[in-house]
TORFILO-372218 format. One line per field, with one value per residue (C-alpha): residue in three letters; z, y, x; residue number from 1. Coordinates in steps of 0.2 Angstrom, whole numbers, plus 5000, padded with zeros to 4 digits. Layout:
<rs>
r = [ALA, ...]
w = [Z, ...]
v = [Y, ...]
u = [X, ...]
k = [NUM, ...]
</rs>
This chain:
<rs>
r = [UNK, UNK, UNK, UNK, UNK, UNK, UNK, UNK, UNK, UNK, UNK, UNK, UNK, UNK, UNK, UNK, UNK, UNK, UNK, UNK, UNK, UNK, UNK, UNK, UNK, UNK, UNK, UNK, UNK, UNK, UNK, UNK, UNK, UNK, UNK, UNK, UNK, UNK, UNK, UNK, UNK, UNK, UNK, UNK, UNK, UNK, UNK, UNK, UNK, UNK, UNK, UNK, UNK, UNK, UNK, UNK, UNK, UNK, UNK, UNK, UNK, UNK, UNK, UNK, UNK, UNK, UNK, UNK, UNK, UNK, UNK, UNK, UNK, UNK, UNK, UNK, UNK, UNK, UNK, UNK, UNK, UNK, UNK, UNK, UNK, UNK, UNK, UNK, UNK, UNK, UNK, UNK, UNK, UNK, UNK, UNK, UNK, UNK, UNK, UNK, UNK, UNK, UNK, UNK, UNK, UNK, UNK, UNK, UNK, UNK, UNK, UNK, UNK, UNK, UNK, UNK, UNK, UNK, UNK, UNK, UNK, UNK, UNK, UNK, UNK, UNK, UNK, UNK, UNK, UNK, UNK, UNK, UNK, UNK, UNK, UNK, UNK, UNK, UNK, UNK, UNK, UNK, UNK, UNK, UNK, UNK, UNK, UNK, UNK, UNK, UNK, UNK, UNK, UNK, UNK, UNK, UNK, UNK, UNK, UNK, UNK, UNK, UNK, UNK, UNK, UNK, UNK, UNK, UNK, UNK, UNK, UNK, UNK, UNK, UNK, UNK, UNK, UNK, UNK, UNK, UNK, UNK, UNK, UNK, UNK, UNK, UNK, UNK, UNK, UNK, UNK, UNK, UNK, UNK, UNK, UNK, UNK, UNK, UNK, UNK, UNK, UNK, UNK, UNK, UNK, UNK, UNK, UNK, UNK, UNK, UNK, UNK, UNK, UNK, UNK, UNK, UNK, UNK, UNK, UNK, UNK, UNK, UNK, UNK, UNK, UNK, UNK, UNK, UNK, UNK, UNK, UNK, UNK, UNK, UNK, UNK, UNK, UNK, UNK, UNK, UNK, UNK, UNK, UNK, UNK, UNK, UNK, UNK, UNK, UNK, UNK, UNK, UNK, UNK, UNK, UNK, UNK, UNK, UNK, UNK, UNK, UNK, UNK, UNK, UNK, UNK, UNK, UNK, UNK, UNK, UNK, UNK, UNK, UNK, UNK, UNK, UNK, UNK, UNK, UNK, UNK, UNK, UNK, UNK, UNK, UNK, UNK, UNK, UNK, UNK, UNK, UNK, UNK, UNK, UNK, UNK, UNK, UNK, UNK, UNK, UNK, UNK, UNK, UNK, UNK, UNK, UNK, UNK, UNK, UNK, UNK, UNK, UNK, UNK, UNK, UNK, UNK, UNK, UNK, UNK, UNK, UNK, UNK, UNK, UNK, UNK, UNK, UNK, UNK, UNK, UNK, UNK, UNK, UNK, UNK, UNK, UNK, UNK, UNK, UNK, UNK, UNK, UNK, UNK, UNK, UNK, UNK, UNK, UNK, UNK, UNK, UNK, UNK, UNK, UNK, UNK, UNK, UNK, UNK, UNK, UNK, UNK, UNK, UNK, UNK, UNK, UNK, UNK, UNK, UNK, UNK, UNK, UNK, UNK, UNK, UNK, UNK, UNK, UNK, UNK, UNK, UNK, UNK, UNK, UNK, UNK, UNK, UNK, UNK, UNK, UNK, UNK, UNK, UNK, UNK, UNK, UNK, UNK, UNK, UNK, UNK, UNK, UNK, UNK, UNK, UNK, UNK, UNK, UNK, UNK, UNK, UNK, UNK, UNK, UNK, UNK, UNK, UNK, UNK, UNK, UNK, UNK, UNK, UNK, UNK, UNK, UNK, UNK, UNK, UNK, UNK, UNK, UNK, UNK, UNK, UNK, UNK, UNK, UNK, UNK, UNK, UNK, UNK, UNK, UNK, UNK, UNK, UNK, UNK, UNK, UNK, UNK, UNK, UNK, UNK, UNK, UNK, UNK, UNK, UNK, UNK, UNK, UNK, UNK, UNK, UNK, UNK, UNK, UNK, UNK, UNK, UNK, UNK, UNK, UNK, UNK, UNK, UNK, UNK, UNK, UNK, UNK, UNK]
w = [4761, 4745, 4746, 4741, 4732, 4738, 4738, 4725, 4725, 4711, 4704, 4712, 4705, 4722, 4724, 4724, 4739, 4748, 4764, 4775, 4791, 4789, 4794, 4812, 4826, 4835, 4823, 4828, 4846, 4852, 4854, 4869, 4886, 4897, 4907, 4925, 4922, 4911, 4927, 4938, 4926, 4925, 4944, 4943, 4933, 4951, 4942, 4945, 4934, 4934, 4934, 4942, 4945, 4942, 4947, 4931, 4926, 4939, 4934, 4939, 4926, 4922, 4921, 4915, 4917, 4914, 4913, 4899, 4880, 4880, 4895, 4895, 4903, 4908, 4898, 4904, 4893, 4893, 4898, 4886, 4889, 4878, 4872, 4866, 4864, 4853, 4847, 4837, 4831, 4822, 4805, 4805, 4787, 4770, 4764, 4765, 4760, 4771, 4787, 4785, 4787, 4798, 4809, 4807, 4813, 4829, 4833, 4831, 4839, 4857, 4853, 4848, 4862, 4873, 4863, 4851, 4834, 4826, 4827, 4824, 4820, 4818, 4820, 4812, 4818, 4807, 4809, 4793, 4794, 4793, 4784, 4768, 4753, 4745, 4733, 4745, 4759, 4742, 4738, 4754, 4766, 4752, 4751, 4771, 4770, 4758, 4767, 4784, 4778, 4766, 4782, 4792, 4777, 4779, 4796, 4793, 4799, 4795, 4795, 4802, 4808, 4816, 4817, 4806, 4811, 4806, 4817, 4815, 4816, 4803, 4813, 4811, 4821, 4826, 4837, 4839, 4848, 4848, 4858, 4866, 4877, 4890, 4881, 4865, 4874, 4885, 4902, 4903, 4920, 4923, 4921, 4933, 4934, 4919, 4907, 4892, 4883, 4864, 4855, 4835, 4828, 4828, 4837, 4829, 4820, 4828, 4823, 4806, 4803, 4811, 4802, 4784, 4787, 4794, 4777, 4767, 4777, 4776, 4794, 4807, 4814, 4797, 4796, 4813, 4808, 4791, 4800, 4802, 4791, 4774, 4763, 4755, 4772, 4779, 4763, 4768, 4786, 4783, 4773, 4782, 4796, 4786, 4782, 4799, 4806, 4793, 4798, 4809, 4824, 4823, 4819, 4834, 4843, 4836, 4841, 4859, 4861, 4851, 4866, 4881, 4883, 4900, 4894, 4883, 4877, 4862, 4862, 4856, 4864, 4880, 4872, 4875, 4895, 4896, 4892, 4898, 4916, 4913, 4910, 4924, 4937, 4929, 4935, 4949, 4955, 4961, 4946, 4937, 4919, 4913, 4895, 4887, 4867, 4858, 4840, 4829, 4814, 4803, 4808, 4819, 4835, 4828, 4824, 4841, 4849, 4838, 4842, 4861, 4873, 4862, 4859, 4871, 4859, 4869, 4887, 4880, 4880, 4864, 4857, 4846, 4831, 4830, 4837, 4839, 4854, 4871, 4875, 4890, 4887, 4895, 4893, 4882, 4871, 4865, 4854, 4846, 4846, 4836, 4825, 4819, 4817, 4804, 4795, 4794, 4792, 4786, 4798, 4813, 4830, 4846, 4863, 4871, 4890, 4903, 4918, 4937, 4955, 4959, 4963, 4947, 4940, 4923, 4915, 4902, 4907, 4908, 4888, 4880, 4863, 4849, 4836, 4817, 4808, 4790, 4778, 4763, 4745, 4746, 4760, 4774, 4792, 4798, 4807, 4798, 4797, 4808, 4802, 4803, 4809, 4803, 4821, 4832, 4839, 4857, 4862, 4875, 4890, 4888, 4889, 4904, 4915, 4909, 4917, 4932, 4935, 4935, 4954, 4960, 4949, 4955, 4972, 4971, 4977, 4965, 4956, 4939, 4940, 4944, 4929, 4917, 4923, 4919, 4902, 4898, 4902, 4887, 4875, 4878, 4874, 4858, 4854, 4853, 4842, 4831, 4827, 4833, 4823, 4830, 4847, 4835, 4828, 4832, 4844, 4834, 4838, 4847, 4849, 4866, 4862, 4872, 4885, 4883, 4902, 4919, 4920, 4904, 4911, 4920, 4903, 4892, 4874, 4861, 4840, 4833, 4814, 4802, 4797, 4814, 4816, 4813, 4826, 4838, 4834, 4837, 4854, 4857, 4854, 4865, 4880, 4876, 4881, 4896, 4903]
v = [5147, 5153, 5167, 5160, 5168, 5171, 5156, 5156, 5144, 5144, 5138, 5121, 5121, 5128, 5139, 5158, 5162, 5147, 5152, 5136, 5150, 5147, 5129, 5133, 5146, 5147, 5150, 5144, 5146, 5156, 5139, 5135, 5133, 5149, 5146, 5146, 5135, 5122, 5123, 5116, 5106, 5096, 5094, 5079, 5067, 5070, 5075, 5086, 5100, 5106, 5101, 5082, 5070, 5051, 5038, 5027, 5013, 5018, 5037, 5054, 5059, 5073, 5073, 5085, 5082, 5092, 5113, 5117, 5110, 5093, 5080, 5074, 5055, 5044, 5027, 5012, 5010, 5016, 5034, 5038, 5051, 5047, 5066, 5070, 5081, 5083, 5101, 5104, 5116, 5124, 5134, 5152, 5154, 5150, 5141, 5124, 5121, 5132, 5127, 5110, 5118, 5130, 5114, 5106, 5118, 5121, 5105, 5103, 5118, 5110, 5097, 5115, 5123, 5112, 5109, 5096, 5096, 5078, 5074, 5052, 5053, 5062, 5058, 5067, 5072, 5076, 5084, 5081, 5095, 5087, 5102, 5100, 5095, 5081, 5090, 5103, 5087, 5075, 5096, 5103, 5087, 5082, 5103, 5099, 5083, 5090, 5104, 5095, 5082, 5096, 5105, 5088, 5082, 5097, 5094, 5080, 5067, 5058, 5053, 5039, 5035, 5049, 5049, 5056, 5060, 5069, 5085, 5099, 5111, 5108, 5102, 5098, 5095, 5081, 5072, 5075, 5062, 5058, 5048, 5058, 5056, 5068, 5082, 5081, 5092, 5109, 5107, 5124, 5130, 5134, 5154, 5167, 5185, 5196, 5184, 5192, 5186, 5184, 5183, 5173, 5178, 5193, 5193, 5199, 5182, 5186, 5204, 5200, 5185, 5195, 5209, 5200, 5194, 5211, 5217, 5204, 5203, 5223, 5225, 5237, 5232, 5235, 5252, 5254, 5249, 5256, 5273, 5267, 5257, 5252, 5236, 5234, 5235, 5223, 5209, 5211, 5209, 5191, 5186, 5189, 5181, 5166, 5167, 5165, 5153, 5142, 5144, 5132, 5135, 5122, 5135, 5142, 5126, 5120, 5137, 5137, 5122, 5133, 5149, 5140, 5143, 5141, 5136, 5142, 5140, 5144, 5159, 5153, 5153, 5161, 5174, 5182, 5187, 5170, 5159, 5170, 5168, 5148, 5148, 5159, 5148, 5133, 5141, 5135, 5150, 5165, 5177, 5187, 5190, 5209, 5214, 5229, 5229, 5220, 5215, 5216, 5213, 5228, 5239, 5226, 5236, 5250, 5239, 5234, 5252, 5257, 5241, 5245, 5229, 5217, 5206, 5213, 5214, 5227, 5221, 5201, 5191, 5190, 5172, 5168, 5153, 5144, 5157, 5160, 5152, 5165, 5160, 5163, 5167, 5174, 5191, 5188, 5177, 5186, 5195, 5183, 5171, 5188, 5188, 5169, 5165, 5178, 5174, 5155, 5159, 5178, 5182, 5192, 5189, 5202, 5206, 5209, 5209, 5202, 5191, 5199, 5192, 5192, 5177, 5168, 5177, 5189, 5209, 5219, 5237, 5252, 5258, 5244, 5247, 5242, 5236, 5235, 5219, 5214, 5199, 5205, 5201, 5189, 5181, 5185, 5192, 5211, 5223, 5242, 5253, 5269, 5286, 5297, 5315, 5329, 5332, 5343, 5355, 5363, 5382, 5380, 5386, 5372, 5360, 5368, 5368, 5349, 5346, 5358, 5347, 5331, 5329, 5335, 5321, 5307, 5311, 5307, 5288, 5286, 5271, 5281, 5281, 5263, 5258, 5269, 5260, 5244, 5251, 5258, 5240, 5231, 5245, 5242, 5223, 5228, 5239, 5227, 5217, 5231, 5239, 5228, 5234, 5250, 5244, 5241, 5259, 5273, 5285, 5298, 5316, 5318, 5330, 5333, 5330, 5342, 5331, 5329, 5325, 5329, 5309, 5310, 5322, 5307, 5303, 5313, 5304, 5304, 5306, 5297, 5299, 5298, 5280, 5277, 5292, 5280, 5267, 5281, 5287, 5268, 5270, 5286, 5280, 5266, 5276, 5290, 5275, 5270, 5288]
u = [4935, 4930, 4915, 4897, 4886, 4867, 4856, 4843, 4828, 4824, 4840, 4836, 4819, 4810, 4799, 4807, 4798, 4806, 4816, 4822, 4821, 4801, 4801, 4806, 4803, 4818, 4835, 4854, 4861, 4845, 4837, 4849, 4837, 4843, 4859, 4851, 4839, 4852, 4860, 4847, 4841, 4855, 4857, 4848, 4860, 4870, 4887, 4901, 4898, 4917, 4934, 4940, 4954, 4951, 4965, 4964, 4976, 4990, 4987, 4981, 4971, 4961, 4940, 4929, 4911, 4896, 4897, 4909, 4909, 4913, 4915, 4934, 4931, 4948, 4949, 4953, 4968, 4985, 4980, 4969, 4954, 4938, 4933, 4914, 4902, 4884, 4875, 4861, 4849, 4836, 4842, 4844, 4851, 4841, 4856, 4853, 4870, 4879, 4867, 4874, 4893, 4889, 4881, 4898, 4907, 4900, 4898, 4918, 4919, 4917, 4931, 4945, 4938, 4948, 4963, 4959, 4965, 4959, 4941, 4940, 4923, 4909, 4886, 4873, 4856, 4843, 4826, 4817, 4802, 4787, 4781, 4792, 4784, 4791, 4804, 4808, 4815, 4821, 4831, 4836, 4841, 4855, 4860, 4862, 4872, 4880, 4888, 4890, 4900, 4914, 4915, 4919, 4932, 4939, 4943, 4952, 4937, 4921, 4903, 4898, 4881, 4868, 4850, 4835, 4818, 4802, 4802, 4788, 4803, 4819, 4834, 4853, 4868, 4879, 4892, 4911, 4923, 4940, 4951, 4969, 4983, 4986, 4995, 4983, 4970, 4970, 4960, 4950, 4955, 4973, 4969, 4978, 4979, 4988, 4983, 4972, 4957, 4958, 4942, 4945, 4928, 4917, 4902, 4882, 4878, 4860, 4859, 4862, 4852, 4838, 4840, 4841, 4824, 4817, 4824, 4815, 4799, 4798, 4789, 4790, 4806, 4816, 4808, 4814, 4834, 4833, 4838, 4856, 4860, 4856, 4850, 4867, 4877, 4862, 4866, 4885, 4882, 4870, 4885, 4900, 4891, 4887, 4905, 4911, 4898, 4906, 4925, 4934, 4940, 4954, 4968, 4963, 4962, 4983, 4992, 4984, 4997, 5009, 5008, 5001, 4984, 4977, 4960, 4947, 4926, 4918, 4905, 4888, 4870, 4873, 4882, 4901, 4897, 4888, 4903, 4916, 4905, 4904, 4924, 4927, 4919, 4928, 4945, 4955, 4963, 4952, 4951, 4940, 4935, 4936, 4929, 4936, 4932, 4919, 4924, 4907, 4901, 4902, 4884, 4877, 4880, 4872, 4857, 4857, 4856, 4842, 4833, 4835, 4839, 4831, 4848, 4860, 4873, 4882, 4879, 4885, 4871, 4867, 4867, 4880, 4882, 4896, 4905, 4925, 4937, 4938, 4958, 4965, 4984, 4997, 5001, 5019, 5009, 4995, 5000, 5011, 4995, 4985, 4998, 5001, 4986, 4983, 4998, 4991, 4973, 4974, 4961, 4962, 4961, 4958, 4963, 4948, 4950, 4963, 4961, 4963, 4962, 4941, 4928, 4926, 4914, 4914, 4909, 4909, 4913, 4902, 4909, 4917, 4926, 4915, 4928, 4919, 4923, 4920, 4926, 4936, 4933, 4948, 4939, 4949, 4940, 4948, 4943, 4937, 4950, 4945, 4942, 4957, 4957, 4969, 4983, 4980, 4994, 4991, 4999, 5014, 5003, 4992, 5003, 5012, 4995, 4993, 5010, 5005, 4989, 4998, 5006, 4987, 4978, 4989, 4989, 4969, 4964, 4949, 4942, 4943, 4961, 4964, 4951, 4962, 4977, 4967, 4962, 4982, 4986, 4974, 4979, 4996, 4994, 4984, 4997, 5010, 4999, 4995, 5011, 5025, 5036, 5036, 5046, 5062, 5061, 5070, 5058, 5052, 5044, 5029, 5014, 5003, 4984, 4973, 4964, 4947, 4944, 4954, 4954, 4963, 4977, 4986, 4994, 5002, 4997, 5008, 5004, 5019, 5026, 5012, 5013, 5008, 4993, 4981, 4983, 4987, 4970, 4961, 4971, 4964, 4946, 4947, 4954, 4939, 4927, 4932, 4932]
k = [1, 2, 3, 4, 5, 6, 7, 8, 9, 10, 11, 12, 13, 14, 15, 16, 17, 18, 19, 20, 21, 22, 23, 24, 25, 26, 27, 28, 29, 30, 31, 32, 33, 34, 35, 36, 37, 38, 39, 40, 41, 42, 43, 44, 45, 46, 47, 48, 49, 50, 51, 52, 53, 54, 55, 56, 57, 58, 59, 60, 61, 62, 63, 64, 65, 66, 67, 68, 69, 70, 71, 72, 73, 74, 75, 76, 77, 78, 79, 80, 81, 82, 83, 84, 85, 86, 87, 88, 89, 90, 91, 92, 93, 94, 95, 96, 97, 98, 99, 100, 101, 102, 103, 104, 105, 106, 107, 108, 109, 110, 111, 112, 113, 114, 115, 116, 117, 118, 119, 120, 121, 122, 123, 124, 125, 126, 127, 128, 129, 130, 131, 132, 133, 134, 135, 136, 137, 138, 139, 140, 141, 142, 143, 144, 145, 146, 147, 148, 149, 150, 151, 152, 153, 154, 155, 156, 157, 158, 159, 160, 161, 162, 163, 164, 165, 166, 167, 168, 169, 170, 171, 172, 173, 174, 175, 176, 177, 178, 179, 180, 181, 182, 183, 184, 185, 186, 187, 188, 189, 190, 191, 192, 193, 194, 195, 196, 197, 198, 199, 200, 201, 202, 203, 204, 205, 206, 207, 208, 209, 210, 211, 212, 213, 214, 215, 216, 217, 218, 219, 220, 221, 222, 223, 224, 225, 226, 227, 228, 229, 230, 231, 232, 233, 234, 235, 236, 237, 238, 239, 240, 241, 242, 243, 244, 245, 246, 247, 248, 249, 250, 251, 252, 253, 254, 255, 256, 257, 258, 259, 260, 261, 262, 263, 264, 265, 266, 267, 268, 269, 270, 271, 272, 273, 274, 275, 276, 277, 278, 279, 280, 281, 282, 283, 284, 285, 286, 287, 288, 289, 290, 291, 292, 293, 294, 295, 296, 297, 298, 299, 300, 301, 302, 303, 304, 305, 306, 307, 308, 309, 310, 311, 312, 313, 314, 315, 316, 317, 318, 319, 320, 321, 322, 323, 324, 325, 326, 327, 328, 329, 330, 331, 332, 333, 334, 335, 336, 337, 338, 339, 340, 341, 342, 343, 344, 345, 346, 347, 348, 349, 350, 351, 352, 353, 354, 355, 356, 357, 358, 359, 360, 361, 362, 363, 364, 365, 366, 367, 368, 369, 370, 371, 372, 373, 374, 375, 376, 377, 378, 379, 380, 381, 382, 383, 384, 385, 386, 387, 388, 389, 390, 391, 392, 393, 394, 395, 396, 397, 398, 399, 400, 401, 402, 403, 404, 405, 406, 407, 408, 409, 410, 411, 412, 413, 414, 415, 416, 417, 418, 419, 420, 421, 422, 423, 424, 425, 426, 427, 428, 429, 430, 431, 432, 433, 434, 435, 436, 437, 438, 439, 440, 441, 442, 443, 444, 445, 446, 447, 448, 449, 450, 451, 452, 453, 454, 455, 456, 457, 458, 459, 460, 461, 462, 463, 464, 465, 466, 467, 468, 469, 470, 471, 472, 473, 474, 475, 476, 477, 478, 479, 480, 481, 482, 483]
</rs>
């Protein structure tokens, strides 16, 4: 996707202090009714919110009915399922063209989720704000249209048919369905434990929408953020999450066939913890869903820090716009997973937690890794490369009363031990998606790093050659996290 440049109003012969964020007061994903009281909400229509079986036309075929992102319904035809879903929302970008992608996308998003590839056709709804002068809806509604219908061409499908109304608020979204076989689409519940969770989108769309209209409304909560980060980084962090709204999950959705998903969700309006929970509950065998790094974008979890709990960035509940695929895969797929997709797409993907034996439910741990994330001038996603520090060398008698202290340490039954075994576990799966290569190299010398905790004495880390100093020092950080 080729990088847009701002939208100017005036260049459409609006007025420059136009902002399609004004004609609404709830923006994206945000809108989404709270999770709990969807639930109960939807207890009425008397359905089963999960997994199912139907015998249809001499078959066993599978059903999925309400909970997850799109109802999988058994045909009466040579097993065929019928696969559907609908999303809309209010916008949370001045962009009228890239609201109306950006609203594709996440639409589509609910078919990938499960697997699907081909889309057969595609509805759009339409709030017309009631608000909207006459050349502001005759100039904006075509901008939206506009972009919905590239983004659904460039998935491979089609508009045809939807809905408009006059709405006080400006609305847009749409409906996805398709018609598969059996093997055309992933049901979302075949996790087990030691498979990984990969994330194919960074998360803080709501941070930096948010923060682009503290910084052009000038109020007390952009003087509040303005200690940490600045206008510039504020403009790049709107933009790369404008970027990634747009992008198409289908890459995603084709290699899950490719390395055997065992089921997946897109993060949206209940944010990463909310749909990790939603999936967890989905799965047939007893597991549970651990969170280890949170891929962000660039300065948006240090936006969220300074602006307290007020979107739960960091704890996972903060909403989400047409977010990436959470993947369940199993652990010798991973990192092959990680590492075609960004030789198709150019874009990374990340390990982000693994699956273990629990009750169907989901958390983030006490520290989790923030991983910085930016889009590139050549419009490719990755994450920010981190800081490196000059190598440490540690006297011979240090070393000796690490290796003293080691017998003592294991011999210790405490929780910390077992969570730094959990931890060594996802940063040896990242590792092998970072550096493979290095596995095929000769071993080369090693230097002990003085441990910055007695938790940390359990392993002796290792500074491989120089090439590699780098990722060693990623590694690093992500262990210091979880101490």
């Amino acid at each position: 996707m080729a990088l847009r440049p701002k939208f100017d109003p005036q260049s459409h012969n609006l007025d420059k202090k136009f902002r399609l964020t004004k004609y609404t007061g709830l923006h994206g994903g945000g809108c989404k009714v709270p999770n709990d009281v969807l639930v109960k909400l939807l207890q009425e229509l008397g359905a089963n919110p999960y997994h199912d079986e139907q015998y249809m036309g001499g078959m066993i075929m599978p059903r999925l009915g309400i909970g997850l992102d799109c109802c999988v319904i058994p045909l009466r035809f040579g097993g065929l399922s019928l696969l559907q879903t609908t999303d809309f929302f209010y916008p949370l970008i001045d962009d009228p063209y890239m609201m109306g992608k950006i609203a594709c996308a996440n639409v589509l998003s609910d078919l990938y989720a499960i697997g699907v590839t081909e889309c057969d056709n595609m509805l759009m709804l339409l709030g017309v704000s009631s608000k909207f002068t006459e050349k502001e809806r005759d100039t904006v509604i075509p901008l939206m249209i506009h972009g919905f219908k590239d983004s659904a061409e460039e998935a491979g499908t089609s508009i045809n048919g939807g809905q408009t109304v006059l709405n006080p608020w400006c609305l847009i979204g749409g409906v996805a369905t398709t018609v598969c076989q059996q093997n055309e689409f992933i049901m979302p519940d075949n996790a087990v434990p030691g498979d990984v969770l990969v994330l194919t989108k960074p998360l803080g769309t709501q941070v930096a929408c948010n923060s682009h209209q503290w910084l052009e409304q000038r109020n007390d909560k952009w003087n509040r953020i303005k200690l940490v980060v600045s206008e510039d980084e504020v403009e790049k962090a709107y933009h790369d999450a404008m970027f990634n709204m747009a992008r198409l999950n289908r890459t995603a959705a084709q290699l899950m066939h490719t390395f055997n998903s065992h089921g997946a969700t897109d993060v949206t309006g209940f944010g990463i913890l909310g749909h990790a929970a939603n999936l967890a509950k989905q799965q047939r065998s007893e597991v549970n869903f651990v969170i280890h790094n949170l891929p962000c974008i660039a300065k948006m979890a240090a936006i969220a820090k300074a602006c307290g709990n007020m979107f739960g960035l960091l704890q996972g509940t903060s909403a989400e716009t047409s977010g990436g695929l959470l993947i369940c895969l199993p652990r010798e797929q991973a990192a092959k997973f990680c590492a075609e997709i960004k030789k198709v797409e150019g874009n990374q993907a990340w390990i982000i937690g693994i699956v273990e034996a629990g009750n169907r439910t989901a958390r983030i741990i006490e520290k989790p890794r923030v991983i910085e994330v930016q889009t590139l001038e050549d419009g490719t996603v990755q994450s920010v490369p981190p800081t490196s520090t000059p190598r440490r060398t540690i006297k011979p008698s240090v070393i000796e009363q690490q290796k003293a202290m080691l017998p003592e340490i294991q011999t210790q039954p405490n929780n910390n031990l077992q969570q730094h075994q959990q931890t060594q576990q996802v940063t040896n799966i990242i590792h092998s998606v970072q550096q493979p290569q290095v596995m095929q190299q000769q071993a080369p010398s090693v230097t002990l790093l003085t441990p910055v905790t007695m938790h940390e004495q359990v392993q002796q880390v290792i500074v491989q050659d120089p090439q590699q100093y780098q990722h060693h020092q990623q590694m690093q950080q992500f262990q210091n996290h979880h101490q």
